[in-house]
C-alpha positions in Angstrom: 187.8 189.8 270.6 186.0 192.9 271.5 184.0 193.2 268.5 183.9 197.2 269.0 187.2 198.0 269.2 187.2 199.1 265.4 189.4 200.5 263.2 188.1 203.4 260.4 188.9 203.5 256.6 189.6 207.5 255.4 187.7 210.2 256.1 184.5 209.6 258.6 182.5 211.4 256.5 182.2 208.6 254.2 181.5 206.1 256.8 178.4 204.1 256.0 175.8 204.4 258.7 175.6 201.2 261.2 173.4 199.2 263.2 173.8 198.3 266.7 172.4 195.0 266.0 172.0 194.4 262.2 173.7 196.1 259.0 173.2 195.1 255.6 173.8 195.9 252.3 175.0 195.2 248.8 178.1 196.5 248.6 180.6 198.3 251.1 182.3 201.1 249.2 186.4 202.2 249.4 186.7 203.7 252.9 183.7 202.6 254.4 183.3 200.8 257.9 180.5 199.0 259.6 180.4 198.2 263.4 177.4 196.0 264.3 176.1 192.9 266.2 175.3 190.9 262.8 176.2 191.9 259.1 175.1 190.7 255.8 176.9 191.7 253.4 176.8 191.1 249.5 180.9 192.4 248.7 183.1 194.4 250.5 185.7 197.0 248.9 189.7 196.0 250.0 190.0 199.6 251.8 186.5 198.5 253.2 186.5 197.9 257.1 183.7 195.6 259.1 183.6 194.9 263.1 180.7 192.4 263.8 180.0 189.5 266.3 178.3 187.6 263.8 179.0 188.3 259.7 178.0 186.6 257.0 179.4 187.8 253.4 179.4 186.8 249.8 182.8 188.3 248.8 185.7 190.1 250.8 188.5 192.0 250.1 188.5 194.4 252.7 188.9 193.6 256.8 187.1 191.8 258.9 187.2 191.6 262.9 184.6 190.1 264.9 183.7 186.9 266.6 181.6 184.1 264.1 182.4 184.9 260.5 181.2 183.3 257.3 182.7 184.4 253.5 181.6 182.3 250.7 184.9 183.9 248.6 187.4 185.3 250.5 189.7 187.5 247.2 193.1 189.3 248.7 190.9 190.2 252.2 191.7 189.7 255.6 189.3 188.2 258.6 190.6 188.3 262.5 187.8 186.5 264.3 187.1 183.6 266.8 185.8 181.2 264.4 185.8 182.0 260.2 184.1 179.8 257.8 185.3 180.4 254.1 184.1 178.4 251.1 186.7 179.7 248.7 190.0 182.0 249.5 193.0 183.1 247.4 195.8 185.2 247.9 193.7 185.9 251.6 194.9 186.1 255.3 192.8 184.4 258.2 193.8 184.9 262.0 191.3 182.9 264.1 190.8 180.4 266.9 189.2 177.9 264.7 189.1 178.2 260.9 187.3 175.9 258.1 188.2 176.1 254.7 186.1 174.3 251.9 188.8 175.4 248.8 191.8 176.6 249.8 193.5 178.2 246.3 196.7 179.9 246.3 199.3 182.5 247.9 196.7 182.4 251.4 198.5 182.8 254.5 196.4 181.2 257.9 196.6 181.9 261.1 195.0 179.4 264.0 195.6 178.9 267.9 193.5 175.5 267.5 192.3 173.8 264.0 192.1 174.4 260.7 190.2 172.3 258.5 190.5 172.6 254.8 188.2 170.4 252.3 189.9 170.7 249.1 194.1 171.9 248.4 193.3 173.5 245.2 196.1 175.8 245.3 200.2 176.4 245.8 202.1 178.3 248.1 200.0 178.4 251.1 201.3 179.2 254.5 199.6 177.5 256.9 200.4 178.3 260.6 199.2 176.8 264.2 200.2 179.0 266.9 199.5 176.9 270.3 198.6 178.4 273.2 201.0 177.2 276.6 200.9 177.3 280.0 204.5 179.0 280.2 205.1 178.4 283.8 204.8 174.6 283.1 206.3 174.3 279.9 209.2 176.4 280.9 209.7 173.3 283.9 209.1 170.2 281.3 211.7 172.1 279.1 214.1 172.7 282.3 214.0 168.7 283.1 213.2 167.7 279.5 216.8 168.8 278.9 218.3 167.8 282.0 217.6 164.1 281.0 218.9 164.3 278.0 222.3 165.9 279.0 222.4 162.9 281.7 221.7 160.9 279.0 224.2 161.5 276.7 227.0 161.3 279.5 225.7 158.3 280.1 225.8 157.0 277.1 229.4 158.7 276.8 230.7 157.3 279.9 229.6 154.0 279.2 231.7 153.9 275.8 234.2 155.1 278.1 233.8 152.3 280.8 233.5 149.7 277.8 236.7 150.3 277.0 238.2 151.1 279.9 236.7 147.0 280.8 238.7 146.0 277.8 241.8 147.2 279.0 241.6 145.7 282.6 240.4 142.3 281.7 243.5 141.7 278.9 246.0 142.9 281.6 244.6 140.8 284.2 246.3 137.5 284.1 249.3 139.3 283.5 249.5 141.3 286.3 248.5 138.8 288.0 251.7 136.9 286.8 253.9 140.1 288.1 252.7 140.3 291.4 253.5 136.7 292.0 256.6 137.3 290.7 257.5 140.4 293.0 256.4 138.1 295.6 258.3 136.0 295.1 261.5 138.2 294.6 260.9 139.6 298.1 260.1 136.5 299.4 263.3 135.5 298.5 265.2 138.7 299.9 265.8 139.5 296.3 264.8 143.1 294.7 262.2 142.6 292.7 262.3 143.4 289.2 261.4 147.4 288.8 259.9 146.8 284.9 257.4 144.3 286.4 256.6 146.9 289.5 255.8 149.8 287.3 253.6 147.7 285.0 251.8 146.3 288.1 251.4 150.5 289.2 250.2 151.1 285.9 247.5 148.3 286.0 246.4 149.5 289.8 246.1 153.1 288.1 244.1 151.8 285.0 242.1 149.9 287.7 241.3 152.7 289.8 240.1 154.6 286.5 237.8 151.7 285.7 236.1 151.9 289.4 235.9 155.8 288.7 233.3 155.7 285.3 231.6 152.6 287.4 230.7 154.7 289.9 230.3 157.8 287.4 227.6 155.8 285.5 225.9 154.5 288.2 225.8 158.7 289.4 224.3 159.3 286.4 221.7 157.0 286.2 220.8 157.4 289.4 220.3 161.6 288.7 218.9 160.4 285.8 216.3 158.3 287.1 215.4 160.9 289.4 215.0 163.7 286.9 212.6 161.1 284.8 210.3 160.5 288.0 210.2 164.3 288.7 209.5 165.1 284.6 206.1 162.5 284.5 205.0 164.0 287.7 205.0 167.5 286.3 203.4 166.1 282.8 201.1 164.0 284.3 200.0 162.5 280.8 202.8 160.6 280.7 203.4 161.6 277.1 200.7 163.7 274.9 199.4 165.3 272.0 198.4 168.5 271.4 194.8 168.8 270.3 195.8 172.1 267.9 195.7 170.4 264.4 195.8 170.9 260.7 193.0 169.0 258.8 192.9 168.4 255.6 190.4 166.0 253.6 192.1 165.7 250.1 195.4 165.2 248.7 197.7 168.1 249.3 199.6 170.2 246.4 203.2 170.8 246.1 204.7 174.1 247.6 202.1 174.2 250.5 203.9 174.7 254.3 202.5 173.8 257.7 204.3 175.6 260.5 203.8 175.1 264.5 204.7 177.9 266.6 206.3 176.7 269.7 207.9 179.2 272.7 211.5 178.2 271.7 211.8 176.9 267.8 209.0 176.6 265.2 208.7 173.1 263.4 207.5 172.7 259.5 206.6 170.4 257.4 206.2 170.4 253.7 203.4 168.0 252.2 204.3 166.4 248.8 202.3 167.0 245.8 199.6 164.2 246.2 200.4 163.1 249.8 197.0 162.7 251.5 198.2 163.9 254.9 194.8 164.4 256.9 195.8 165.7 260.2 199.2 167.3 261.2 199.6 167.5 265.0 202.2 168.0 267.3 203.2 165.2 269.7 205.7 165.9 272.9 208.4 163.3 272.8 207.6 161.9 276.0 210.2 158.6 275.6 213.1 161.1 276.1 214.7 160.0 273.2 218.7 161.1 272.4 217.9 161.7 268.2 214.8 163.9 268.9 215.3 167.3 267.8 213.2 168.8 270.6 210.6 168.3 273.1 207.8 168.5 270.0 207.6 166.3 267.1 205.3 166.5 264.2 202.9 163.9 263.5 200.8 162.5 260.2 197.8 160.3 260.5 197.7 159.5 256.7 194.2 159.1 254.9 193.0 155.8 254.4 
């Protein structure tokens, strides 16, 4: 964040004058804005505007951009910053790297592309969002072979219900076609003609048995590409399977009507907690056992509280 790049409230004539390296004050009035290297401020006006690398005030309802940011109560303001520490925020909106929340009330909507931390759920209808940050270029190729595994996978799987079947057919027909081609033999080993119901029953069973050999060797095709795609997905993950370390903290027992959403580059993934559910970090995990019911590469985990 260039902590400089700021954005002015009304008329300039009613900016408040600014440090380069420290402003404070008591109050920050309607269409005022403040660009400096540290801030103090007692409260801030919501068409109030502050820039700063460091800023540390009581209460905000204004914006804030800037690097490290402290609010002790954070009431219908905004903060875009690197890291923001608030001690008590309703009806607020966060967008940081990292952000820590000692009482998170109600209607708040945060924004984080690693952790959030939150104390205390005091509040309802909360939107808590992680937006991850990726390596496109390599997702893009575990995604490409993540769901070339699962399509050979579930032809697999197919085929083999196929070949099951197909196994069924062949061994209750065996002993009796076995039966008609001694038979024929023996017809024609007796210059007789043989009996043309038993020869088309015998051509049926060499058809059906020529089927069979076909999903043998269609199954063994397709674990064999299979296998192959496996080998070349854990040498482009190279964990072998892994977490994400962006997280959701949370050290108390959550309220109903709170979300927790994950960003991903395809699909977003949410989960709700339930009123009392003492969910303490929610974390995405990539399915790396390839597994036909996932819904995706991602899956959201809960390590519960103890």
């Amino acid at each position: 964040m260039k902590f400089f790049n700021i954005i002015n409230f009304g008329d300039k004539k009613g900016l408040s004058e600014s440090s380069e390296k420290y402003f404070t004050a008591a109050y920050l009035k309607s269409g005022e804005s403040v660009q400096s290297l540290q801030v103090e401020i007692k409260k801030t006006h919501k068409n109030s505007h502050v820039n700063a690398e460091y800023a540390d005030i009581q209460t905000h309802q204004g914006v804030i951009e800037g690097g490290d940011i402290k609010v002790k109560h954070l009431k219908g303001g905004t903060i875009r910053a690197n890291t923001v520490s608030v001690d008590f925020m309703e009806n607020g909106v966060i967008e940081a790297n990292h952000i820590h929340v000692k009482s998170l009330g109600s209607k708040n909507f945060l924004t984080a592309g690693d952790i959030i931390e939150i104390d205390n759920v005091e509040g309802k209808k909360n939107t808590i969002m992680i937006k991850p940050l990726f390596d496109m270029e390599k997702f893009d190729k575990l995604s490409t072979l993540y769901e070339k595994i699962i399509f050979y996978k579930k032809e697999y799987v197919s085929a083999l219900q196929m070949l099951e079947k197909k196994r069924f057919e062949v061994e209750s027909q065996i002993l009796d076609t076995q039966l008609y081609r001694a038979k024929i033999k023996f017809s024609r080993d007796s210059g007789v003609m043989p009996n043309t119901e038993l020869m088309v029953k015998v051509r049926e069973f060499d058809i059906l048995s020529r089927e069979y050999q076909k999903l043998i060797n269609m199954t063994d095709n397709l674990r064999e590409h299979t296998d192959i795609a496996v080998e070349e997905f854990k040498a482009h993950m190279e964990w072998g399977g892994f977490l994400r370390h962006e997280k959701v903290v949370c050290d108390s027992a959550w309220k109903e009507n709170n979300k927790v959403i994950f960003t991903l580059p395809k699909y977003n993934l949410s989960y709700n907690p339930s009123n009392g559910e003492y969910a303490h970090e929610i974390y995405l995990w990539y399915n790396s056992d390839l597994l036909l019911d996932a819904s995706g590469e991602f899956e959201i985990k809960i390590n519960k509280k103890s």
